[in-house]
C-alpha positions as CSV (number, residue, x, y, z in Angstrom):
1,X,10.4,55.2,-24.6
2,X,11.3,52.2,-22.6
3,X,9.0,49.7,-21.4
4,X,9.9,47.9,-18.1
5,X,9.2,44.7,-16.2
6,X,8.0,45.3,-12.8
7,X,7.9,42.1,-10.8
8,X,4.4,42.0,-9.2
9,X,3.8,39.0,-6.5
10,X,1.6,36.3,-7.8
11,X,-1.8,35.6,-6.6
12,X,-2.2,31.9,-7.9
13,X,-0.9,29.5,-6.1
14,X,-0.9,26.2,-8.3
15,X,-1.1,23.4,-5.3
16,X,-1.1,19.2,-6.5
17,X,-3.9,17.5,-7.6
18,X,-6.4,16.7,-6.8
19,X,-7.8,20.4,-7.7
20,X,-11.4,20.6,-5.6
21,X,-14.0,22.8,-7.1
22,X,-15.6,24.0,-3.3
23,X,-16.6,26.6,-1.6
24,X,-14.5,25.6,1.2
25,X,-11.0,25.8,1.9
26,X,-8.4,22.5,2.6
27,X,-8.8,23.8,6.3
28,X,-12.6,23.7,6.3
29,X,-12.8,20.4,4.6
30,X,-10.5,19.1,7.4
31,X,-12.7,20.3,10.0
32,X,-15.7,19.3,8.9
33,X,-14.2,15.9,9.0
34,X,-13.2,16.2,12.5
35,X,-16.7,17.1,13.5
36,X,-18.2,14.2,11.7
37,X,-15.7,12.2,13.7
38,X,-16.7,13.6,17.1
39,X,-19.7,11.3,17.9
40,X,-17.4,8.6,17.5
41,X,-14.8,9.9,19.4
42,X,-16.8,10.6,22.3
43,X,-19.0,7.5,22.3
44,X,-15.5,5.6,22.4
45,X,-14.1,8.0,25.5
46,X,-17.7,7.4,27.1
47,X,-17.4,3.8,27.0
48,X,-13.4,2.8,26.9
49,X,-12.2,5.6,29.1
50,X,-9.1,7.1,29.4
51,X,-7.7,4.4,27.9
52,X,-9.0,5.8,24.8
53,X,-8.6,8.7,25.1
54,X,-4.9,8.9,25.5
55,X,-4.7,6.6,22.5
56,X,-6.5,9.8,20.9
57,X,-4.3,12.1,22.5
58,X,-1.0,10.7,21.6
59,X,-2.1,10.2,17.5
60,X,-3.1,13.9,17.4
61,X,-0.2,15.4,19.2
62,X,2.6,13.0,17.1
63,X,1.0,13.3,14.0
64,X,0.9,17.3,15.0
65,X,4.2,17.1,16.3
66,X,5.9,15.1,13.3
67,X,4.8,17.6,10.7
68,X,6.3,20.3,12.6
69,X,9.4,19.2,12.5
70,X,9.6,18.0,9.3
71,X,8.7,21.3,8.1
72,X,11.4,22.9,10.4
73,X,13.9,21.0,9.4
74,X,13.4,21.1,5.8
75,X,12.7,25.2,6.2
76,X,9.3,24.7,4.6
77,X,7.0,27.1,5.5
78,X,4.5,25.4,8.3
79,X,1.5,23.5,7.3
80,X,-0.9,22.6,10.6
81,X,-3.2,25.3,9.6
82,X,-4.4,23.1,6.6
83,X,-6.3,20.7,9.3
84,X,-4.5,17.6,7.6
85,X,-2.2,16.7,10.3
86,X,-4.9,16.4,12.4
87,X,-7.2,14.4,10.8
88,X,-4.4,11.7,10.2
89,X,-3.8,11.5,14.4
90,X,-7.4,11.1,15.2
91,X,-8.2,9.3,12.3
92,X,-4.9,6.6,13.3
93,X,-5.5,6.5,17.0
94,X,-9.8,5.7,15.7
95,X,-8.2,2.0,13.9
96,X,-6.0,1.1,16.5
97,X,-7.2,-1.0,19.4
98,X,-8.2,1.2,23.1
99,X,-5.4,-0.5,24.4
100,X,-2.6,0.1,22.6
101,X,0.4,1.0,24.0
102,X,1.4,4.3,23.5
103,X,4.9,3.5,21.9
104,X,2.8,1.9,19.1
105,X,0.8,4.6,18.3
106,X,3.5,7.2,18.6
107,X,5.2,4.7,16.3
108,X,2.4,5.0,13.7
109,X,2.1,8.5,13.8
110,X,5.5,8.8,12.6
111,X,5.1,6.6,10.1
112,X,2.3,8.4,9.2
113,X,3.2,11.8,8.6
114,X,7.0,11.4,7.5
115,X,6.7,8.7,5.4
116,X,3.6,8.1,4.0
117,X,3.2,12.1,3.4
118,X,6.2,14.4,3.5
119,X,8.5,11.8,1.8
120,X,6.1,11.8,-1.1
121,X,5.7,15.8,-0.9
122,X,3.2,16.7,1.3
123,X,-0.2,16.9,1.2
124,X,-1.8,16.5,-2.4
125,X,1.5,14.1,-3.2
126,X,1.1,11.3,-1.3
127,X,-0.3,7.5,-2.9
128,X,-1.5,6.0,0.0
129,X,-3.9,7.1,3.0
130,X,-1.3,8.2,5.9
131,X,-3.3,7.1,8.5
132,X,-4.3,3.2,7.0
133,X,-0.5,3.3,6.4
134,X,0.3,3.9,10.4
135,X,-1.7,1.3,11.0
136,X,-0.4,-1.1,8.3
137,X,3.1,-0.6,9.8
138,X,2.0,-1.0,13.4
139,X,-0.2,-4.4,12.9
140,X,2.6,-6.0,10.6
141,X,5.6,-5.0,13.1
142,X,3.5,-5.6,16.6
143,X,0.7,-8.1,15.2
144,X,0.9,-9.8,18.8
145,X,-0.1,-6.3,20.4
146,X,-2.4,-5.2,17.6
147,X,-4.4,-8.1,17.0
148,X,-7.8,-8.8,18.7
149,X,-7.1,-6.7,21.9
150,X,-10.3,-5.7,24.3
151,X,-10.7,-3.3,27.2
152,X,-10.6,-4.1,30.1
153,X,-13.6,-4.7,32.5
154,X,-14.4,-2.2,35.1
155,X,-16.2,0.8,33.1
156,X,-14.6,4.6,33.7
157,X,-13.6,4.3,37.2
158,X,-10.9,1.2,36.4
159,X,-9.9,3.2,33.4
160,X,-9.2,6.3,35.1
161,X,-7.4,4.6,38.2
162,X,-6.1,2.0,36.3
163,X,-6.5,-0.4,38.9
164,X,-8.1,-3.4,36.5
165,X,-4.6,-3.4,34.9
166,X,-2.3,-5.1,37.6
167,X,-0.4,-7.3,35.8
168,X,-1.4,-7.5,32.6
169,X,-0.6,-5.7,29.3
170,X,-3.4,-6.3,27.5
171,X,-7.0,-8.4,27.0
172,X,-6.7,-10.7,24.4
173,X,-9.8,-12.0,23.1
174,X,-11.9,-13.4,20.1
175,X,-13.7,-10.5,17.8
176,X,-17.6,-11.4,16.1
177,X,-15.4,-11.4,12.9
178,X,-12.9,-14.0,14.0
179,X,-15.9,-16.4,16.2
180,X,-17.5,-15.8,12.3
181,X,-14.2,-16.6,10.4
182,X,-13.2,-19.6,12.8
183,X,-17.3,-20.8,12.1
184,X,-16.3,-20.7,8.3
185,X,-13.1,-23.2,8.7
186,X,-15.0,-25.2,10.7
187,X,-17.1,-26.3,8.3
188,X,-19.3,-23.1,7.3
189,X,-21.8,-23.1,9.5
190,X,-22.0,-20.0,11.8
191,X,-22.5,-20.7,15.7
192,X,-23.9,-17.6,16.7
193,X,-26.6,-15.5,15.6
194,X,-25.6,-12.6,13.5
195,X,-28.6,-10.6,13.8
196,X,-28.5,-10.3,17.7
197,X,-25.3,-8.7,16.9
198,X,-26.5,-5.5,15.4
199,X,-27.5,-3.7,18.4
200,X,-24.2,-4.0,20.1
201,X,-22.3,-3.1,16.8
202,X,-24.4,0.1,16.1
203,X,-24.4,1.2,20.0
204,X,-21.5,-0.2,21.9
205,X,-19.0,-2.6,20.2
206,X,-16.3,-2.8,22.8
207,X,-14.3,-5.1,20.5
208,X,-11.8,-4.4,17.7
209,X,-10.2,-1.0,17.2
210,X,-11.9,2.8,18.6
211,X,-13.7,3.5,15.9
212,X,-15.2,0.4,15.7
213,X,-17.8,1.4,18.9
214,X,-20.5,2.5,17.2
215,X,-21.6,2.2,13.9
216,X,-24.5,4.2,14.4
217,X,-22.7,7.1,15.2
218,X,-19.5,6.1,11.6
219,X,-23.3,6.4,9.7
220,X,-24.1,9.5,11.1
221,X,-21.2,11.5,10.6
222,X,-20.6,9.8,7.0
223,X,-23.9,11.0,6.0
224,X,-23.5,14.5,7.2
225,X,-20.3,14.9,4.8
226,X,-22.3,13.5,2.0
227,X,-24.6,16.3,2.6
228,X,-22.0,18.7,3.1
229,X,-20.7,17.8,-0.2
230,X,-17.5,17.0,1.4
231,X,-17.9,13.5,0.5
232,X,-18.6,11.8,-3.1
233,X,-21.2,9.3,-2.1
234,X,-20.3,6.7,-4.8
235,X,-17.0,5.7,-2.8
236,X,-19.3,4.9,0.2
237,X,-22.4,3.5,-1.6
238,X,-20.2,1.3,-3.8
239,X,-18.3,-0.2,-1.2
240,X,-20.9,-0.7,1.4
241,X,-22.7,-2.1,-1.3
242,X,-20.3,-4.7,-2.7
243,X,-19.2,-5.5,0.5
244,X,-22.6,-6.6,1.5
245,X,-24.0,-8.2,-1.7
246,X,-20.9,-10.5,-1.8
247,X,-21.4,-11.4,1.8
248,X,-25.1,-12.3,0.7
249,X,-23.4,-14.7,-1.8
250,X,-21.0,-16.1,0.0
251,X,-23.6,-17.3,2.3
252,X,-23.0,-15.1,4.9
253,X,-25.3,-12.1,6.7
254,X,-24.8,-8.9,4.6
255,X,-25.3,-6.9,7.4
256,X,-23.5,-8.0,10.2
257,X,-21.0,-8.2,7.8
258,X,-21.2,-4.1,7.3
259,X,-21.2,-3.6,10.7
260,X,-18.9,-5.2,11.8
261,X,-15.2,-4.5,11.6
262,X,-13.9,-1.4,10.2
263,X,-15.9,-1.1,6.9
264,X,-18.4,1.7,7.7
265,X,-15.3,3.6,9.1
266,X,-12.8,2.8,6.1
267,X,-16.1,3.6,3.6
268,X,-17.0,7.1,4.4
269,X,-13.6,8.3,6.3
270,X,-10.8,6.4,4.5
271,X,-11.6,5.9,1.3
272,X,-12.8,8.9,0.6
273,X,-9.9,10.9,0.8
274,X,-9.4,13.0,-1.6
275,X,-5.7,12.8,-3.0
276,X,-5.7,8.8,-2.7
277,X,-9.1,8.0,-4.6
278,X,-10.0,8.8,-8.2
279,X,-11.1,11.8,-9.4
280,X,-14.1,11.1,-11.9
281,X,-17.3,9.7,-11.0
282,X,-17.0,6.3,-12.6
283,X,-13.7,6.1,-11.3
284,X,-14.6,6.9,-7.9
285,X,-17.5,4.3,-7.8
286,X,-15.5,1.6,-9.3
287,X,-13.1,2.2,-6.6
288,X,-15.5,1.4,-3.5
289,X,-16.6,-1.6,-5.6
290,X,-12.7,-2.6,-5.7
291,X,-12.5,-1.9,-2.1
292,X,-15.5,-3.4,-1.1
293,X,-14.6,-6.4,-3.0
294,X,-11.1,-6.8,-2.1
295,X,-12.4,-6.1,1.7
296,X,-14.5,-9.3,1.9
297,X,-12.9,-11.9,-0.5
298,X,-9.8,-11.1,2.0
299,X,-12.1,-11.5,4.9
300,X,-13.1,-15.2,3.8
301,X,-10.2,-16.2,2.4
302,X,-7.4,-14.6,3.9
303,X,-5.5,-15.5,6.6
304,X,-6.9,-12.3,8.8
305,X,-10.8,-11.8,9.5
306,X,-10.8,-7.9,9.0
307,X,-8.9,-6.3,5.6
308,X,-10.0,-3.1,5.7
309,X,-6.8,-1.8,5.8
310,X,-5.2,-3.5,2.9
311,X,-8.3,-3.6,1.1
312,X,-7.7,0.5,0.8
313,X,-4.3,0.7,0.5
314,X,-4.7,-1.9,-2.5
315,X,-7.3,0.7,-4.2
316,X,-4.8,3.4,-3.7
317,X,-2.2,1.8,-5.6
318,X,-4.5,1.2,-8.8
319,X,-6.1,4.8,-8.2
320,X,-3.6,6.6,-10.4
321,X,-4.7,3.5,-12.9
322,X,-8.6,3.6,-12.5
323,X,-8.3,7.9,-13.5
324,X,-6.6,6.9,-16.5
325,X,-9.4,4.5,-17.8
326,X,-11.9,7.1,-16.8
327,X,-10.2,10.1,-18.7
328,X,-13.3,12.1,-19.5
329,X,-13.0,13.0,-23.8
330,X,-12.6,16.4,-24.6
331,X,-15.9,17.8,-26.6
332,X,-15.2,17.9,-30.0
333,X,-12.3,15.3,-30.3
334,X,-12.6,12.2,-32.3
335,X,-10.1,9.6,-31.8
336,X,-8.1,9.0,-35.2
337,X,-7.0,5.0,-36.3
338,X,-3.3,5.9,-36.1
339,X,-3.8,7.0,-32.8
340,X,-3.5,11.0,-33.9
């Protein structure tokens, strides 16, 4: 009697960390996120127009497009379905200014998807948030077009028609962060009052980058995935936190300093993501403290009044670093002298 092997087709498929314990599926998660993002998105279309929204349009459909054809090209078998793709093109065209030209953002999509993704191996491989990394690339090679740019005046009809643009490219114009930062060199005393500021930051900030609109609406949707369970809460909470304690000692208003900028949106959208944080608990709450921190000593000190950005992609890098500190112990193991 003979015994043979019949091949069977396996039902696990082992994917790259990080390995989420959850009811829902890569795809769900990804939606879910896109929902939370919607008041955001629309309170931006509603207020910047077209302009906006083609900003929007061309981050989705490049970030879509690009990992497409990477997969077709490298015959791997297609991956839009996981939702990832997606959230990467809304989540770039939400940190780049309304009126960016659509080159740039085109640009950053690519950059986005092929290099700071599939080169690394696709999703689940990758160090360093795609999407912070598009922008990264776009603000250091265009910093002229990036930097500080406002909508035009006119409201939806001028947007639509176009007809405030003539012959300009673009609106250049101080941010609350830079009138802050430029208050600081001057001597540290702030010309404006923060306070009066909140309104406009939680209900229409027309300055900065998209997603920068309404801060009300970043809360809302943040909260919602930390509800949802799609969101660890010690990422936001400790950045959010830090963030505004050290602007309390730095003599500065703690929450003007939350609202304003990209904070709120790099807290509960960016930093959270889950192949580019930490994994355990401590790890994850000492990384919004590191980005938080990073976030407003750069902010004071550096030579640009918003770090969001940097302060994130920093934190990635020392991610990998942070999980090996936090390495839970195995129950019932006892470290030895000799290291055994």
């Amino acid at each position: 009697m003979s015994i043979e092997e019949v091949a069977t087709p396996s039902r696990m498929h082992i994917a790259p960390s990080p390995h989420i314990a959850a009811k829902e599926s890569v795809t769900h998660i990804m939606l879910w996120v896109v929902g939370a993002l919607m008041p955001v998105t629309a309170i931006a279309i509603y207020h910047m127009g077209w302009v906006a929204g083609r900003v929007i349009l061309a981050g989705i459909i490049t970030c879509l497009v690009s990992e497409w054809a990477w997969n077709a090209l490298r015959k791997k078998p297609q991956t839009l379905g996981d939702g990832s793709a997606l959230v990467t093109g809304l989540l770039l065209a939400l940190v780049m200014p309304p009126y960016t030209p659509v080159w740039i953002v085109i640009a950053g999509g690519i950059v986005a998807i092929i290099l700071a993704k599939q080169i690394f191996g696709g999703l689940g491989w990758n160090i360093f948030n795609p999407a912070l990394v598009g922008r990264a690339v776009a603000l250091l090679s265009w910093i002229s077009v990036m930097a500080q740019l406002k909508p035009f005046p006119g409201g939806w009809y001028s947007a639509l028609s176009m007809d405030a643009v003539g012959e300009y490219d673009a609106i250049n114009g101080a941010t609350r962060l830079a009138i802050a930062a430029s208050d600081r060199m001057a001597g540290g005393a702030y010309n404006f009052d923060m306070a009066a500021q909140y309104g406009p930051l939680l209900f229409k900030n027309l300055e900065g980058s998209i997603g920068e609109v309404s801060g009300a609406a970043l809360i809302v949707g943040g909260l919602v995935l930390i509800l949802k369970g799609i969101v660890d809460w010690r990422i936001p909470v400790g950045y959010i936190g830090s963030v505004a304690l050290l602007s309390y000692f730095f003599g500065s208003d703690p929450i003007f300093n939350v609202l304003a900028g990209g904070v709120l949106i790099g807290a509960f959208f960016m930093a959270t993501d889950y192949v580019t944080s930490p994994v355990s608990r401590a790890g994850r709450l000492l990384f919004g403290i590191g980005c938080g921190t990073f976030n407003v000593i750069a902010r004071f000190y550096g030579p640009m009044p918003e770090a969001t950005t940097f302060a994130i992609l920093f934190m990635n890098g020392l991610a990998p670093l942070i999980d090996r500190a936090f390495v839970p112990r195995v129950f019932g193991w006892e470290a030895k002298p000799d290291g055994k």
